[in-house]
DSSP file (Angstrom, degrees, kcal/mol; ACC not computed):
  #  RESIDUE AA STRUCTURE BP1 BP2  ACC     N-H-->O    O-->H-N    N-H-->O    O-->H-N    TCO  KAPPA ALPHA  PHI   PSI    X-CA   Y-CA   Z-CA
    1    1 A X              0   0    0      0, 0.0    70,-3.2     0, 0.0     2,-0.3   0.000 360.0 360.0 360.0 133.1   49.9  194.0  172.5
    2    2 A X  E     -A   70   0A   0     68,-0.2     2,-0.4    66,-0.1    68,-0.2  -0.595 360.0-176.4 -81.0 170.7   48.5  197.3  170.8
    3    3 A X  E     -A   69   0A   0     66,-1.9    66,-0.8    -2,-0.3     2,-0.5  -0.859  21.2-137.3-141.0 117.4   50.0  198.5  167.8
    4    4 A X        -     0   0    0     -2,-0.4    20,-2.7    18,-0.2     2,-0.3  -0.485  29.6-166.9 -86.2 144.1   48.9  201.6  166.4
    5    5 A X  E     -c   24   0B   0     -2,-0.5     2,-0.4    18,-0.2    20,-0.2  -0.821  21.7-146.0-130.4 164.7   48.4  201.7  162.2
    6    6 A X  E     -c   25   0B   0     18,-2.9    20,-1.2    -2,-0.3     2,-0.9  -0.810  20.1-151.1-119.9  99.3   47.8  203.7  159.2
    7    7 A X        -     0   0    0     58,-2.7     2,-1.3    -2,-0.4    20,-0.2  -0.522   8.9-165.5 -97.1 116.7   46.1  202.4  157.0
    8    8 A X    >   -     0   0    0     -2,-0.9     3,-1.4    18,-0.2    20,-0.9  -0.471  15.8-176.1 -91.8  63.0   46.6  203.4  153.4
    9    9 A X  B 3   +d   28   0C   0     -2,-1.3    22,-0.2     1,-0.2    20,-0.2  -0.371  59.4  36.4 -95.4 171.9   43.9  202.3  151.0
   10   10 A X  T 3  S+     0   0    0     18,-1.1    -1,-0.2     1,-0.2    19,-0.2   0.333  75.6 153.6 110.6 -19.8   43.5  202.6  147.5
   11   11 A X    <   -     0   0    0     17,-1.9    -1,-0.2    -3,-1.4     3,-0.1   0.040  51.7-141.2 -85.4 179.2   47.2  202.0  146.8
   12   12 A X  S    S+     0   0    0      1,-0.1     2,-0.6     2,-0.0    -1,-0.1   0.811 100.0  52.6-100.7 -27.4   48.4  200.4  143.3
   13   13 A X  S    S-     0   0    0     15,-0.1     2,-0.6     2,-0.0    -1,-0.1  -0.873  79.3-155.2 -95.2 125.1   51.1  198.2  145.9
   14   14 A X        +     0   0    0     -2,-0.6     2,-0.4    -3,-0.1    14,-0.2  -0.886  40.7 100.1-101.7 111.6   49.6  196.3  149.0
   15   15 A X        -     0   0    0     -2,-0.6    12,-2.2    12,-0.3     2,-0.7  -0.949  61.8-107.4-165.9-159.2   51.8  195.7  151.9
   16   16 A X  B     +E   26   0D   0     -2,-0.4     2,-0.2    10,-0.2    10,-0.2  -0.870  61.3 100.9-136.5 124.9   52.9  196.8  155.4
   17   17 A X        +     0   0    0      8,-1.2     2,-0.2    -2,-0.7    10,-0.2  -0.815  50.8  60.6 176.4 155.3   56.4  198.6  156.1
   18   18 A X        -     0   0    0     67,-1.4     2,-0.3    68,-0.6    70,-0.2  -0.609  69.8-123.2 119.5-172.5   57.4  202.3  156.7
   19   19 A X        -     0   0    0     -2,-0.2     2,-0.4     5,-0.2     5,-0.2  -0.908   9.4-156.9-144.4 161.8   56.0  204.2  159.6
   20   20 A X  B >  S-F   23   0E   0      3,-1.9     3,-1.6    -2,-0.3     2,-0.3  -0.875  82.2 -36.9-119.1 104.8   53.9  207.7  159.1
   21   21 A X  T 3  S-     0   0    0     -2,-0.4     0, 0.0     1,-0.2     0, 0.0  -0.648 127.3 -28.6  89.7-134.1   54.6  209.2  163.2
   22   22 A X  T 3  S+     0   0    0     -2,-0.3     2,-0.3    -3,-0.1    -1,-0.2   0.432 118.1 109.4-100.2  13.3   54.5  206.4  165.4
   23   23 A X  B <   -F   20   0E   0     -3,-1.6    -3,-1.9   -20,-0.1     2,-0.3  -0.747  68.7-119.4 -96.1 148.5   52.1  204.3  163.3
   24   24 A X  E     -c    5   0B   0    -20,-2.7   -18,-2.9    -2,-0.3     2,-0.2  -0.716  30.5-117.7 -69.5 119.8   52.8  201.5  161.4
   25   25 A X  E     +c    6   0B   0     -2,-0.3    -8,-1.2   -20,-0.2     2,-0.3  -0.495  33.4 171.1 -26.8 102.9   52.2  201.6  157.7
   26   26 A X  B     -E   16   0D   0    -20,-1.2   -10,-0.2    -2,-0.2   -18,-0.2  -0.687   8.7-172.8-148.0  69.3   49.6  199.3  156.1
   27   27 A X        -     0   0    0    -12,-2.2   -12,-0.3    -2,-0.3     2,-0.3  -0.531   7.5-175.8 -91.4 135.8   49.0  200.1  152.4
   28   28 A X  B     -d    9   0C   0    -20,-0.9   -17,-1.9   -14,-0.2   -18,-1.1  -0.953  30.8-142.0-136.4 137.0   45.7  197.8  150.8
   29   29 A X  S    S+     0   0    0     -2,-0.3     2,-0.4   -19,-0.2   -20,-0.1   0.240  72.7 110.9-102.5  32.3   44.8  198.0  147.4
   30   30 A X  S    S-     0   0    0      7,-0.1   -19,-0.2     6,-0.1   -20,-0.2  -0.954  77.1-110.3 -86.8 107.8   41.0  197.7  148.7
   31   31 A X        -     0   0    0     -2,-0.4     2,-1.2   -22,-0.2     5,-0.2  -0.151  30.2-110.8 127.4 111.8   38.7  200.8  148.4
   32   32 A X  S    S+     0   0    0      4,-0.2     2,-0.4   -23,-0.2    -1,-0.1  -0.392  76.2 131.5 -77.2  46.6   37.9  202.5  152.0
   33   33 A X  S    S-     0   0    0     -2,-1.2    -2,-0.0     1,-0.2     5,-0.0  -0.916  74.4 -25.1-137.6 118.1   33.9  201.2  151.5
   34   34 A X  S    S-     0   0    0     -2,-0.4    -1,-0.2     1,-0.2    29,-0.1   0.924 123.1 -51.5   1.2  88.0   32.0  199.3  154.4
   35   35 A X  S    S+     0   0    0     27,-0.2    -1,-0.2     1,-0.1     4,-0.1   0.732 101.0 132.3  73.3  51.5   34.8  198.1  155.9
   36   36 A X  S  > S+     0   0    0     -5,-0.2     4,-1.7     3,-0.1    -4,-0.2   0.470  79.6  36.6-140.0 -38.4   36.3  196.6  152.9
   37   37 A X  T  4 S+     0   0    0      2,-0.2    -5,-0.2     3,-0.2    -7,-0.1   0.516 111.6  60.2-104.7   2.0   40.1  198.3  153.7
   38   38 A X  T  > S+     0   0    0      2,-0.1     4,-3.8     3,-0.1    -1,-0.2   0.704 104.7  40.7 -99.8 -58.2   39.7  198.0  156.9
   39   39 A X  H  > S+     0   0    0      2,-0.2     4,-2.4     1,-0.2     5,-0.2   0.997 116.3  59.7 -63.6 -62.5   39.3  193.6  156.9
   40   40 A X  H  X S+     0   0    0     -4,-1.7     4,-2.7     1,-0.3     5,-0.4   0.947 105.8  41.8 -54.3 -46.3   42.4  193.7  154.0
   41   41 A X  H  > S+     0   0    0      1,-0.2     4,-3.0     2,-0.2    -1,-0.3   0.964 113.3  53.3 -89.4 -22.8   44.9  195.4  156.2
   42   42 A X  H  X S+     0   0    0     -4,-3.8     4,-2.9     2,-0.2     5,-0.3   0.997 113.2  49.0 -10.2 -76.1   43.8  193.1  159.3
   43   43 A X  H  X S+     0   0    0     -4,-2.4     4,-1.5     1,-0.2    -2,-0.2   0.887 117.9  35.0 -36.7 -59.2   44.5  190.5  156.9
   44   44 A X  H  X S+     0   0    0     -4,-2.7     4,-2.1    -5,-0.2     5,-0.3   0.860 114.3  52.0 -75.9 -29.1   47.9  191.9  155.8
   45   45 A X  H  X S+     0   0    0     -4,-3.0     4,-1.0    -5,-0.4    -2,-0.2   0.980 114.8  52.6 -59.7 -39.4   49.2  193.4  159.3
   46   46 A X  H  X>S+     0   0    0     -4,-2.9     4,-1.3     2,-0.3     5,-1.1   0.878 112.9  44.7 -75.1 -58.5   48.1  189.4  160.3
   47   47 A X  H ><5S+     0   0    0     -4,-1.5     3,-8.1    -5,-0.3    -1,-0.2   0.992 107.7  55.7 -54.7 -80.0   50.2  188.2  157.4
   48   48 A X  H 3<5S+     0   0    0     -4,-2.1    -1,-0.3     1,-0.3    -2,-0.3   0.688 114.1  36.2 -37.6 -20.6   53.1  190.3  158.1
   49   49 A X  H 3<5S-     0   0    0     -4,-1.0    -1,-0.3    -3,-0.4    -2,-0.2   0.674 109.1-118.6-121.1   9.4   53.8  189.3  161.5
   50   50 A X  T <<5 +     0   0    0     -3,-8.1     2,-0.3    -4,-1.3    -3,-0.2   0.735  69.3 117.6  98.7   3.2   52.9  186.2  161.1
   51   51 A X      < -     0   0    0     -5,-1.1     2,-0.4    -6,-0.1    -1,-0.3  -0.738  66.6 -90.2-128.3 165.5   49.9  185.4  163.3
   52   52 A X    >   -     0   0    0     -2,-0.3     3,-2.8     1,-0.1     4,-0.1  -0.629  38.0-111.5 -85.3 151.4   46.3  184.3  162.1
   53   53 A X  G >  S+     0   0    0     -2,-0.4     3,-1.7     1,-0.3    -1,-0.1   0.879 116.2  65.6 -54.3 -69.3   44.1  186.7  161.6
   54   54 A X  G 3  S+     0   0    0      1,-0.3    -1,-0.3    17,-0.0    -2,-0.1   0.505  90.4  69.4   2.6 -35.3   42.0  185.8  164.4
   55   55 A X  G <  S+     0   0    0     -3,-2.8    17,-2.2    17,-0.1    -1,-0.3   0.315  94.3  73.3 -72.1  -7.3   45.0  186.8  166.7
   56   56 A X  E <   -B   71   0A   0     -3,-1.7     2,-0.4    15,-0.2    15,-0.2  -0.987  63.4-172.9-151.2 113.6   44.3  190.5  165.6
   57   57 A X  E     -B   70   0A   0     13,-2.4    13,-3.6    -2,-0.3     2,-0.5  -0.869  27.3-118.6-120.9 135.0   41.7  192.2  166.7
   58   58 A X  E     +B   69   0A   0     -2,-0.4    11,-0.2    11,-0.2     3,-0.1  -0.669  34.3 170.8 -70.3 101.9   40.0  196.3  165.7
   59   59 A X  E     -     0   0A   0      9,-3.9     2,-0.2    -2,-0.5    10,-0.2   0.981  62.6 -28.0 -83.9 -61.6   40.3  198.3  169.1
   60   60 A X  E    S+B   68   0A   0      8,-0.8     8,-1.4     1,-0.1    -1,-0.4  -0.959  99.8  79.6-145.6 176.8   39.4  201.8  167.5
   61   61 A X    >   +     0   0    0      6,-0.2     3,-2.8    -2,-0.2    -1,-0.1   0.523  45.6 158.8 110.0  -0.4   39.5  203.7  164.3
   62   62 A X  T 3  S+     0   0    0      1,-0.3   -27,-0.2    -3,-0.1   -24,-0.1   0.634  89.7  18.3 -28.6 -28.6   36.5  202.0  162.5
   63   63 A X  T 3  S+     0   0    0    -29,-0.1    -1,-0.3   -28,-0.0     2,-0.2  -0.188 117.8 104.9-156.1  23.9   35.8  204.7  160.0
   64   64 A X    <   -     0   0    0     -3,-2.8   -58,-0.0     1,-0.1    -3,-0.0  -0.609  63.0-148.3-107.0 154.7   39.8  206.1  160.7
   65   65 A X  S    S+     0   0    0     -2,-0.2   -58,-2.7     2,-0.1    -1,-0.1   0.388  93.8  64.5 -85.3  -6.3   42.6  205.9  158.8
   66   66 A X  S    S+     0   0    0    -60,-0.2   -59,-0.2    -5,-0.0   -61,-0.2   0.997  75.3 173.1 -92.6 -60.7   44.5  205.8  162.0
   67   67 A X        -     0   0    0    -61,-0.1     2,-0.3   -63,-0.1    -6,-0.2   0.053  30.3-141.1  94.6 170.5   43.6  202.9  163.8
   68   68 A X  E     - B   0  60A   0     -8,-1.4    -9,-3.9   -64,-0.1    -8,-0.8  -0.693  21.8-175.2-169.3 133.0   44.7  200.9  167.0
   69   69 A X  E     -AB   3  58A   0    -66,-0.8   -66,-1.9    -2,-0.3     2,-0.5  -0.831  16.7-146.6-125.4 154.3   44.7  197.0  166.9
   70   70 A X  E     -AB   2  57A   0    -13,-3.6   -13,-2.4    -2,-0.3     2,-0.4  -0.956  20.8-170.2-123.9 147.4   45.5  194.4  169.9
   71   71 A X  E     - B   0  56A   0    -70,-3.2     2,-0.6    -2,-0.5   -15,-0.2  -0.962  11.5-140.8-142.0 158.1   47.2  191.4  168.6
   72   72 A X        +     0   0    0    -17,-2.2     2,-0.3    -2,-0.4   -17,-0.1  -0.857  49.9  84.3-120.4 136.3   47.7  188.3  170.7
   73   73 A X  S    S-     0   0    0     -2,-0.6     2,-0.3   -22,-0.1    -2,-0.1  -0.721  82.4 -29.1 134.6 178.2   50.9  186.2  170.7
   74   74 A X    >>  -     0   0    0     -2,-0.3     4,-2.2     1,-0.1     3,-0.6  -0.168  55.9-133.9 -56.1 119.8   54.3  186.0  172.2
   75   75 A X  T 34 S+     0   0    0     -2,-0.3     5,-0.2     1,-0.3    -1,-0.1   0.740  98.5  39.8  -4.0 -80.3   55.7  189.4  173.1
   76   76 A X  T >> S+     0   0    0      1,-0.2     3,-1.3     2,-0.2     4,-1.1   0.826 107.7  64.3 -54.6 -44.2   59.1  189.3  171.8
   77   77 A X  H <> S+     0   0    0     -3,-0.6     4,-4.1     1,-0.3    -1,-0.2   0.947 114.7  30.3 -47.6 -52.1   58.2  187.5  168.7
   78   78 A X  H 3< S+     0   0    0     -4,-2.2    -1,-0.3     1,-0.3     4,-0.2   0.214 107.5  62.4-102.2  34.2   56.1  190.5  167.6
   79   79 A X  H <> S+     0   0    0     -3,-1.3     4,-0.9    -5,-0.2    -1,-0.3   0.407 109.0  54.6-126.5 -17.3   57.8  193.4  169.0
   80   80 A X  H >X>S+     0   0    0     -4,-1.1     4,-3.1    -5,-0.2     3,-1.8   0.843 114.0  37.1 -62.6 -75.3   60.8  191.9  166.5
   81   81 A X  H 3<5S+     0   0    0     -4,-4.1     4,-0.3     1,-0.3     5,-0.2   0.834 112.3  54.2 -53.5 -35.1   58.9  191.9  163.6
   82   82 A X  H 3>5S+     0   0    0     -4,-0.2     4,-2.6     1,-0.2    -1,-0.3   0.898 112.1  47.4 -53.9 -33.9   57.1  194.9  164.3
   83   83 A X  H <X5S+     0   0    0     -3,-1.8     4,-1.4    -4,-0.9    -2,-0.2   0.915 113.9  49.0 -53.9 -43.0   60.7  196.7  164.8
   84   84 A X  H  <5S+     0   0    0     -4,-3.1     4,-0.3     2,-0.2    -1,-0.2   0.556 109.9  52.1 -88.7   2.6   61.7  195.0  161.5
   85   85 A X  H >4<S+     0   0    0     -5,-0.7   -67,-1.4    -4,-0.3     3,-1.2   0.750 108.9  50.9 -97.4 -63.6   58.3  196.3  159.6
   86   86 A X  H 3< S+     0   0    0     -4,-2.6   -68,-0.6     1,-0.2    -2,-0.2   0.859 104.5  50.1 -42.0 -48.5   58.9  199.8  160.7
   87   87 A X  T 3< S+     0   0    0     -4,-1.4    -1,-0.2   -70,-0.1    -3,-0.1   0.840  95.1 113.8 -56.8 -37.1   62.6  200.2  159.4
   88   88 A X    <         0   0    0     -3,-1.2   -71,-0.1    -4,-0.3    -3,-0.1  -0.006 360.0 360.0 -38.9 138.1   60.8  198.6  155.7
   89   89 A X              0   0    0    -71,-0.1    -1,-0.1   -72,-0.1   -72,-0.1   0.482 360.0 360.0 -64.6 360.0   60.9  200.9  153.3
């Protein structure tokens, strides 16, 4: 599955909920320098839905804030949680 994200780094709160457009919301309090904010919100989107980081892979958006990620696992599973991450405040 893709899911496209936005990834917010810098922030004084790290976590993933909200949407900005039809991306998912991914705030890291990691510093947008070689790839540094990039691996943390991997890390957290990974968290948040619940799959290993390994399961989650950078499709494009290296050097974006915008992103697009493929993440591997059961369908339904993560098309919940993704439903229930967007609606987060």
């Amino acid at each position: 599955m893709r899911v496209a994200i936005r990834v917010r780094p810098g922030s004084s709160r790290a976590g993933v909920g909200g949407t900005h457009g039809e991306s998912l919301v991914v705030k890291v309090s990691e510093r947008a320098v070689d790839g540094r904010a990039t691996e943390a919100a991997l890390r957290a989107l990974a968290r948040a839905l619940g799959v290993p980081r390994r399961e989650i892979r950078l499709v494009s958006g290296t050097t974006s804030r915008d992103k697009v990620v493929a993440v591997e696992g059961d369908e339904q599973t993560l098309t919940a949680a993704l439903e229930r991450l967007r609606d987060a405040p």
